[in-house]
N, C-alpha and C positions, 0 to 999 in steps of 0.2 A: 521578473525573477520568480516570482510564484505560481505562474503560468509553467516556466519550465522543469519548478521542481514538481508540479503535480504531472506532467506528462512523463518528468521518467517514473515516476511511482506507479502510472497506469502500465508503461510500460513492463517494470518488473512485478507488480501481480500477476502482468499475464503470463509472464515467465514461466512463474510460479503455478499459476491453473494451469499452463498445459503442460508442466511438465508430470512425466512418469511416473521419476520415482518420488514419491514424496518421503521423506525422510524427516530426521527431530530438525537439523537446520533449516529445510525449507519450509516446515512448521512454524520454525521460530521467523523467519523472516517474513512468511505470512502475516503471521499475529500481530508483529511490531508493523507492517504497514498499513493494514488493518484498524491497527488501533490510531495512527496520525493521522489516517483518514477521518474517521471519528474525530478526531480533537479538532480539522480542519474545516471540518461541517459543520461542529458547534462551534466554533469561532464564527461564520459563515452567521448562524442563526442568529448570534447576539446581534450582528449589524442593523 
């Protein structure tokens, strides 16, 4: 299960970096997957 949510989130960052236009939404979606990346990592580190 965790496998697959991390593969769509690579998936939609890339989205995200190559798209064009970047805009306040794709900003915002950026940031919030950004940021659970982060919390994933350190979750990752405590183990």
């Amino acid at each position: 299960m965790d496998i697959q949510i991390i593969e769509q989130i690579k998936e939609k960052l890339q989205v995200v970096i190559n798209c064009l236009q970047i805009d306040d939404e794709i900003m915002w979606l950026k940031y919030h997957i950004e940021m659970f990346g982060k919390k994933l990592q350190a979750k990752k580190d405590k183990e």
